[in-house]
C-alpha positions, 0 to 999 in steps of 0.5 A: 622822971620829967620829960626832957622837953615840956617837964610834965611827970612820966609814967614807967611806960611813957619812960620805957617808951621814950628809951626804945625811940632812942635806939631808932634812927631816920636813914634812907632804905637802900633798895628803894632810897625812901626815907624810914625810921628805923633800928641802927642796924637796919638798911631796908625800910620794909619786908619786901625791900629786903627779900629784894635786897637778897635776891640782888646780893644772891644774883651778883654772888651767882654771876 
């Protein structure tokens, strides 16, 4: 397979890893609004802004 762009020779892992970047994407996390590269499904670019993000959904469900 030849890379898309400069048409050199690739390797099974350069391949492998050229099909997992596809499935990422730039978004803007939505606790803290920080641009991040990240799988389609995510909406928090970290750990700590998703237990954020809980707490938030668990306070407003409480209420």
């Amino acid at each position: 397979m030849e890379c898309p762009y400069c048409k050199h020779t690739l390797t099974q892992s350069e391949v492998v890893s050229l099909l997992r970047s596809l499935d990422k994407a730039k978004k803007d996390c939505v606790v803290c609004h920080k641009p991040f590269v990240g799988s389609k499904s995510a909406k928090t670019c970290s750990s700590a802004c998703r237990s954020k993000a809980y707490r938030l959904r668990k306070s407003t469900r409480a209420s």
